[in-house]
C-alpha positions as CSV (number, residue, x, y, z in Angstrom):
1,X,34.4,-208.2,20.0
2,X,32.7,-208.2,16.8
3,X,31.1,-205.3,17.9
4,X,33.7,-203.6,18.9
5,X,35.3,-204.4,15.4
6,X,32.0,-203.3,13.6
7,X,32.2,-200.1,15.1
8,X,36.0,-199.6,14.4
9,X,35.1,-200.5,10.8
10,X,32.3,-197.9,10.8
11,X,34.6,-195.5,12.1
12,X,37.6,-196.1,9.9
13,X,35.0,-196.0,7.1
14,X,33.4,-192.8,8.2
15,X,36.7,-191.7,9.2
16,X,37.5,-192.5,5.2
17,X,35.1,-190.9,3.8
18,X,35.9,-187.7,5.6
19,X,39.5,-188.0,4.3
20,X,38.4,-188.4,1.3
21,X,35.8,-185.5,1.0
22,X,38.4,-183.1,2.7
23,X,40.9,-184.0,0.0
24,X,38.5,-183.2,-2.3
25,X,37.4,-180.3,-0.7
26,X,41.4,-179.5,-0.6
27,X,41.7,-179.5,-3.7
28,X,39.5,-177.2,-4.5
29,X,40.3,-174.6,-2.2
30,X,43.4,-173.9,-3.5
31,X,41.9,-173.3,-7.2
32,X,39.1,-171.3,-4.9
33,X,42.2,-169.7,-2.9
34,X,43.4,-168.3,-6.1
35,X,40.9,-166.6,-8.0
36,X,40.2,-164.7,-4.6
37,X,43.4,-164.0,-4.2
38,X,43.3,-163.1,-7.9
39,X,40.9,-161.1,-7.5
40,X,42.0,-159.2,-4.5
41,X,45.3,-158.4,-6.1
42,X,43.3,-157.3,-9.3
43,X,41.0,-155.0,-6.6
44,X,44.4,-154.1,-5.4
45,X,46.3,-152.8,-8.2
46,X,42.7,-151.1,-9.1
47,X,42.6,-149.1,-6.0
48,X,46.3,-148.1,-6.7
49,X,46.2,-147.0,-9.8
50,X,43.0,-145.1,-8.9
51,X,44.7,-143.8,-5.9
52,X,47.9,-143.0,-7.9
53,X,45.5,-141.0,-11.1
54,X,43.7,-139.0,-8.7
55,X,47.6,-138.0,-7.0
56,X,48.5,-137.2,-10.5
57,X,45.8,-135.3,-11.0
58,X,45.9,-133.4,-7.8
59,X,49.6,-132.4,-8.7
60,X,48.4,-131.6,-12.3
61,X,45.7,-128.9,-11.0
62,X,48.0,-127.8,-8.2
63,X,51.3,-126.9,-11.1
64,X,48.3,-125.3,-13.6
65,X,46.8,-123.5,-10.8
66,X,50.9,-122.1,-9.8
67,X,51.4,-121.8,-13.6
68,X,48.2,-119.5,-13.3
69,X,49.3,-117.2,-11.0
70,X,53.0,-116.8,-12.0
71,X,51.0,-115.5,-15.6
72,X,48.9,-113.0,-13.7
73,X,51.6,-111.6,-11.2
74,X,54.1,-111.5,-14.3
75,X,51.6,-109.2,-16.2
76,X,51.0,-107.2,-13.2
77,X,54.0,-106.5,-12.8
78,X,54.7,-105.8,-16.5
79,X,51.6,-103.4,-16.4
80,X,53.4,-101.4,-12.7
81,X,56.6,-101.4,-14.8
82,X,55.0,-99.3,-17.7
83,X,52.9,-97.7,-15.3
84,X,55.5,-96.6,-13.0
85,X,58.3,-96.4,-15.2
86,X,58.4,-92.6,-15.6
87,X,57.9,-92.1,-12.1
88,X,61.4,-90.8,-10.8
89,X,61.4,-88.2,-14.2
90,X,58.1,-87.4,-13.5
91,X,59.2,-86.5,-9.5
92,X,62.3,-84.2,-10.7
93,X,60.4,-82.7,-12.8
94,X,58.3,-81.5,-10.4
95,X,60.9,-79.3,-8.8
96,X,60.9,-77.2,-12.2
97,X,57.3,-77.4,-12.4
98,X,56.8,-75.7,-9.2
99,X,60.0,-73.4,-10.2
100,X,58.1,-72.5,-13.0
101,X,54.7,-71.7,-10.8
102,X,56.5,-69.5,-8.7
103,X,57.9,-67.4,-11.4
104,X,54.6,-67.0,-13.3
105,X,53.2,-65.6,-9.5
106,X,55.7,-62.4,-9.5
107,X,54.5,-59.8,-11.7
108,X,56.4,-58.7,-14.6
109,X,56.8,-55.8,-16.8
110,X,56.9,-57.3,-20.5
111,X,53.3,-58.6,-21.1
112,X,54.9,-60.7,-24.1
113,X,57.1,-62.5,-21.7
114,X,54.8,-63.6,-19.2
115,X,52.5,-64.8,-21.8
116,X,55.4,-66.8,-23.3
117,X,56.2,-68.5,-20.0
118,X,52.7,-69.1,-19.6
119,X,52.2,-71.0,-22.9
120,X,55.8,-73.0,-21.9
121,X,54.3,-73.9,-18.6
122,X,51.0,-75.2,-20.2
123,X,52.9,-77.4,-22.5
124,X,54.7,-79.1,-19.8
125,X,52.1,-79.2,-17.5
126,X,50.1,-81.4,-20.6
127,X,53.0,-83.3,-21.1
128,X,52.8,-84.6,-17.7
129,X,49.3,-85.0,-17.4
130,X,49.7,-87.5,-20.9
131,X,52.0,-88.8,-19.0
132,X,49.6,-90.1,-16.2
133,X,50.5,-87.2,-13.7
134,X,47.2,-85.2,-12.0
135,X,47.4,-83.2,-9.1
136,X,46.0,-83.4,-5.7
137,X,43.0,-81.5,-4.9
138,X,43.5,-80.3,-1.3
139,X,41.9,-76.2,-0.7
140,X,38.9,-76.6,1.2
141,X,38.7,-80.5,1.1
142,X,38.6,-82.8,4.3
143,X,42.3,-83.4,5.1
144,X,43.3,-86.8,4.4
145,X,46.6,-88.6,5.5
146,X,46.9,-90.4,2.4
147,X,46.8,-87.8,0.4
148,X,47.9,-84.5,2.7
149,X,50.7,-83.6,4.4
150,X,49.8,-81.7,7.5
151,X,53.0,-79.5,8.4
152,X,50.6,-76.6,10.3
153,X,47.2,-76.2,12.3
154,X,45.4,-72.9,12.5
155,X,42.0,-71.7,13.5
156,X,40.1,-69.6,10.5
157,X,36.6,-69.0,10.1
158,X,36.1,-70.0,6.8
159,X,36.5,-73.3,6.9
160,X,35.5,-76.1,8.9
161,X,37.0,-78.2,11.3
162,X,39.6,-80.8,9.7
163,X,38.9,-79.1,6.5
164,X,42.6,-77.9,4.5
165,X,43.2,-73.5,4.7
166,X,45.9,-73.5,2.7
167,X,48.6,-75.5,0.3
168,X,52.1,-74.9,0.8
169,X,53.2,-77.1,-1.8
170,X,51.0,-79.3,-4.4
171,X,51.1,-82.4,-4.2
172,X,50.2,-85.5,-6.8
173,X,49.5,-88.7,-8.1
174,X,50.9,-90.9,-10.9
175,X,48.6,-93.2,-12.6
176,X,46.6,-93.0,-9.3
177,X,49.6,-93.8,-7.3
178,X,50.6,-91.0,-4.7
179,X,54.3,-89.8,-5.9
180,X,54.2,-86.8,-3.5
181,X,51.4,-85.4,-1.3
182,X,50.2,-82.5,-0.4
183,X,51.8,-79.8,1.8
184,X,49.2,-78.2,4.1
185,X,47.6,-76.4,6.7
186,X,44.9,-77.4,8.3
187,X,41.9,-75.9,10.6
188,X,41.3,-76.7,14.0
């Protein structure tokens, strides 16, 4: 037996002295515990606060990139609305200035007269131009939908094929910006 009790002793001493390293070693792994912990909830908050400055900042570029654009559409449009502004004016008027073309084609008898008409129609005609208004070169050009409007065919010798014969009407542009195109023929 006293073996038996020598080995029960070593055991309860080894035993022992396990307890007692494992309450040390318990006691400090919670002070261990907590720095790591620590120091994951510092890494934590880090990453968060990265995360949540580079959101900010991401929304901060997006609303200066929209403020951006609102400026440059704004002052486009502010530059079409001066542009355009005198557009409808400038498309009545155009009834009197072809009026006033077909008048100056029919001959008349006072001299005086027609030259006075003449001068009137070169006055508004430079008005208009100042204006921003320039007409539409069609006779003899390539016909072009954008800028013709083809209300007859015809076959002539003098010009070629797709090319513009005649203008029934003038057509033209306001501040490059077609306001009333070109009445024509064109050839076969």
């Amino acid at each position: 037996m006293s073996n038996k009790e020598d080995k029960t002793t070593e055991r309860d001493i080894k035993e022992e002295a396990l307890k007692e390293e494992k309450g040390t070693e318990e006691t400090e792994k919670p002070e261990e515990k907590e720095t790591k912990e620590e120091e994951t909830e510092e890494a934590e908050e880090k990453q968060k606060q990265s995360e949540e400055d580079e959101a900010l900042n991401t929304k901060y570029l997006r609303l200066m990139a929209d403020f951006q654009n609102y400026k440059r559409r704004a002052e486009k449009e502010k530059g079409d609305t001066f542009a355009y502004a005198n557009e409808k004016l400038v498309s009545q008027l155009l009834d009197v200035v072809d009026s006033f073309e077909r008048a100056l084609q029919h001959d008349c008898t006072d001299e005086g007269y027609a030259e006075g008409m003449e001068m009137i129609f070169k006055q508004l005609t430079g008005v208009l131009e100042k204006a921003g208004l320039e007409e539409i070169k069609a006779l003899g050009e390539d016909f072009d939908p954008n800028f013709h409007n083809a209300v007859m065919m015809e076959d002539n010798d003098q010009y070629d094929s797709g090319k513009v014969t005649e203008v029934m009407q003038k057509g033209y542009t306001l501040n490059s910006k077609v306001i009333r195109p070109s009445m024509v023929k064109v050839n076969n």
